[in-house]
N, C-alpha and C positions, 0 to 999 in steps of 0.2 A: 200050233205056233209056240215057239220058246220066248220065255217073259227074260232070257238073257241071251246075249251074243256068244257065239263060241270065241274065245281068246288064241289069240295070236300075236306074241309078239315080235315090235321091232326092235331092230339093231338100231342105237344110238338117241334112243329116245330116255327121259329118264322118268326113274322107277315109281314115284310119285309126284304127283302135285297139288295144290292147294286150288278150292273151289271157292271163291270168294261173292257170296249170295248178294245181288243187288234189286231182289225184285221187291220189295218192301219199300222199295227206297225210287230207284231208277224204275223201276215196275211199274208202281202206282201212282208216280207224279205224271205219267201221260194218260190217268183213267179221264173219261172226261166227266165221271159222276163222282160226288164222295164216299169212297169205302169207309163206314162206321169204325169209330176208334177199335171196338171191341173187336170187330172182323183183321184187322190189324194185329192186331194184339196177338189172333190165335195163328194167322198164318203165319210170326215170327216164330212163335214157338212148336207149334209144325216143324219148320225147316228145322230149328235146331234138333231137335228132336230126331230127325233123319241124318243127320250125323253132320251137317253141314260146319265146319269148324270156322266161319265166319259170314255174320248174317248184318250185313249195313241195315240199319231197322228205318232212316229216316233222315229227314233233312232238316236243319234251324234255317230255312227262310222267310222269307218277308211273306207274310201270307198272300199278298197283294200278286206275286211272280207266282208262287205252285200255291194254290188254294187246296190242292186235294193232301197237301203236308202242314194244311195251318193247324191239328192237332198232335205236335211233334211233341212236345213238352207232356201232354196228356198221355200219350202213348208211352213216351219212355218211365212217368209214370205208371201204368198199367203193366207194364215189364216188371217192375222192382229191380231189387240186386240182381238178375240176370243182365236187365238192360243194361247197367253200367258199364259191362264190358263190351259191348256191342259200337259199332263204329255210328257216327252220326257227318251228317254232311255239313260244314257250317261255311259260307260264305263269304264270313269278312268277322272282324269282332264283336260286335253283336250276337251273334250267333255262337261264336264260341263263349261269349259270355253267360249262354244259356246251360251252353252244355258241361261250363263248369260249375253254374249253381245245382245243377244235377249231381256231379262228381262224376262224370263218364272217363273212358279213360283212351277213347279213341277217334280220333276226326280225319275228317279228308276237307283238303280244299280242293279247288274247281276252277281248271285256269284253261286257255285255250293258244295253240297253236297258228291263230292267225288275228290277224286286226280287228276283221270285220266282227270276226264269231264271239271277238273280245268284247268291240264294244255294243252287241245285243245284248251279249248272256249276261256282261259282265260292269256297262256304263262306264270301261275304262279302255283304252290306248293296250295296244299291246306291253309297250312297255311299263305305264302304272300300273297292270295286271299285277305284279310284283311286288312293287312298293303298297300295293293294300295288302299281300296276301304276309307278306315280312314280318309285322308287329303281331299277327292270326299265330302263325307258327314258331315264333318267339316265347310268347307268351303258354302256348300249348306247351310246347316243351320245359320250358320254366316249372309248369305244371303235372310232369312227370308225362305227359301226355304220349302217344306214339303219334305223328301223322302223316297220311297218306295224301299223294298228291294224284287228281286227276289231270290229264292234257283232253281235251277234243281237239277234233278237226285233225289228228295225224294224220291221215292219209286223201283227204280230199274235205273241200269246205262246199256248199251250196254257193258260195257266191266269190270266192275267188277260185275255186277251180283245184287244180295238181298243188299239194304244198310240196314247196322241197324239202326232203331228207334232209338239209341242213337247217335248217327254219327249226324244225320240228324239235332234234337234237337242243339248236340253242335255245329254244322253250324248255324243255324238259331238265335239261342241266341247271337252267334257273332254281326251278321247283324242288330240286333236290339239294341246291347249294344252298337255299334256305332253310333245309334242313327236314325234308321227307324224309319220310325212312325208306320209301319206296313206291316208285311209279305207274302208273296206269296209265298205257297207251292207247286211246277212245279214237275207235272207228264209225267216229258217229251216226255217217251217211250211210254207210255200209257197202264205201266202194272198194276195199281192198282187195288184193289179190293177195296169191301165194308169195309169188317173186315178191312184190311188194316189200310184206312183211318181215320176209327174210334181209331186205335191204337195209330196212331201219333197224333191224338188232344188230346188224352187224356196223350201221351210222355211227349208233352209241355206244357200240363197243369200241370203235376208233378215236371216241369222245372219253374214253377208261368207266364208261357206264356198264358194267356184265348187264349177265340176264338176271341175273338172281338181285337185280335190285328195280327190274321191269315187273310187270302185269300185262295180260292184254285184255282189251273188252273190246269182242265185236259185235257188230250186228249185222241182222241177216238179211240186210234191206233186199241184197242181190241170190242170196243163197252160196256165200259163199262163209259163211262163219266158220263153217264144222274145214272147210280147208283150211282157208288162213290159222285156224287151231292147230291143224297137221304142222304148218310151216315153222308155225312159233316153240312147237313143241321139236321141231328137228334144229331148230335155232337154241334151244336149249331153256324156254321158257317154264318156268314149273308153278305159275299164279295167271288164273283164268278168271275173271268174272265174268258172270254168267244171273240170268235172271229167270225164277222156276218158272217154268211152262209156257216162256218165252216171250215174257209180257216187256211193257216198256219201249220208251222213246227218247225224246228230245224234245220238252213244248216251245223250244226256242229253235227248230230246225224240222221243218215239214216234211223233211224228206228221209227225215228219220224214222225207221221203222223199229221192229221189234228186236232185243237184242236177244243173244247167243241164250238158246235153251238149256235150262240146266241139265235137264234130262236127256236132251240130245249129246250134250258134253260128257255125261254119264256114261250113255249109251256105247261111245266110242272108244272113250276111257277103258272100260271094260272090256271091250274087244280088243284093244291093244296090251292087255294086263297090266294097265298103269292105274298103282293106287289110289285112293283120293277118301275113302273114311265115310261115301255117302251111300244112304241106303237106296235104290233107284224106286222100290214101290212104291215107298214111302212119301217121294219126292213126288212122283206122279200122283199118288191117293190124296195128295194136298194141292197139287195145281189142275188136277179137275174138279176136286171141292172148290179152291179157288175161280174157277169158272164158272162156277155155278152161279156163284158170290156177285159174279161180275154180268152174267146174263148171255153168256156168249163163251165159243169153244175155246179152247188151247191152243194158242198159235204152234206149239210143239207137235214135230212130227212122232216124238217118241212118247209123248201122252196118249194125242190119237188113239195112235197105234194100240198101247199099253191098254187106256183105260176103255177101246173095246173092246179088246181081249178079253178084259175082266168081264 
């Protein structure tokens, strides 16, 4: 058995892209046990260390909503000077108020694409979704800060069903006129398809939104991630999130399953000859440590795979 894919590549795909690491963060806010700070701590710098050139370490929320991130402050502590340039999730100001007595220098907020998923994840209307996140991203910036914005519910919600491609669009153009630097479009159910996705880059491009100011993150509830990747990437997407050894959910959407493997993203990457700066053993040698950790196998088929190999 070969530990890499023979390369082949395609016409009109491009040459590199960015792997933006959400398992610290999106990973372990669905463990239903608490991973020890220090265990934390060493799988951030793992990933970095395997070449990962953006690792979201964690989230400032209310402990009360994700319990398994109420050691967020501790942890970025535990980082040092590494951590501060690492991305954190912060939810409203509060949160970013955390993460500038830290001095970090990067955040995401977390908005959603339809009413319902608004007012679970979010205690607001779809349209206050905005007006809370406005003064968050005002002030970041103010702060030198970069911030990145997430959407869920792009492509289907648990409780309203189909969104439409213009729904979605006028969510995401919000998030950005207040001043993201750049989007993330969450498939959180994990119902998309290929066509799909190819529909919505091309929504937002009719909206003057390129790709180069998108992301996508799927998940692989249906086993469609490693497509919907195909699509996005023939759409011209070059920022993937992706979470190591495939961990991660949604504790605010049950039918949220695992998202997109990093090592399966790797895997394919590499078979297409598209760059990305990540070491794949490495990647693996740390999300079957991380299994360990967690008591249970690697939802990743190219772990499996990999770390029987070994």
């Amino acid at each position: 058995m070969t530990d890499l894919p023979m390369t082949v590549r395609a016409d009109g795909l491009p040459e590199r892209v960015t792997i933006y690491e959400v398992g610290p963060r999106d990973g372990l806010q669905n463990e239903q046990a608490v991973v020890p700070v220090e265990v934390k701590a060493e799988f951030v710098r793992r990933l970095l260390a395997a070449g990962l050139p953006v690792v979201e370490a964690t989230s400032f929320v209310h402990p009360r909503w994700v319990p398994q991130l109420a050691d967020a402050a501790e942890l970025m502590a535990a980082l040092g000077e590494e951590g501060r340039r690492l991305p954190v999730l912060v939810p409203n100001e509060r949160g970013l108020d955390r993460a500038l007595e830290l001095g970090l220098q990067h955040v995401a907020i977390f908005g959603s694409a339809t009413e319902t998923f608004a007012t679970k994840n979010l205690n607001r209307t779809f349209d206050e979704q905005f007006a809370m996140f406005e003064p968050t991203v005002d002030r970041a910036r103010a702060a030198g800060m970069d911030v990145r914005a997430y959407l869920s519910m792009c492509f289907g919600d648990p409780w309203e069903g189909a969104v439409p491609l213009e729904q979605v669009v006028t969510a995401g153009t919000r998030l950005l006129d207040l001043g993201a630097s750049r989007l993330s479009l969450g498939d959180t159910i994990g119902v998309a398809t290929a066509g799909h996705v190819k529909a919505l880059v091309a929504a937002f491009a009719d909206a003057g939104v390129g790709a180069d100011r998108l992301a996508m993150h799927f998940h692989d509830t249906y086993g469609q991630a490693l497509a919907n990747t195909y699509a996005a990437l023939e759409a011209g997407i070059t920022t993937f999130d992706a979470s190591a050894g495939g961990l991660g959910g949604c504790p605010y959407a049950k039918s949220a399953t695992g998202n997109l493997a990093t090592e399966d993203l790797v895997w394919m990457l590499d078979g297409l000859g598209i760059d990305h700066g990540v070491d794949l053993a490495a990647v693996v040698a740390t999300s079957a440590w991380m299994a360990r950790e967690l008591g249970r196998p690697s939802p990743s088929a190219v772990v499996r795979a990999l770390a029987s190999a070994g």
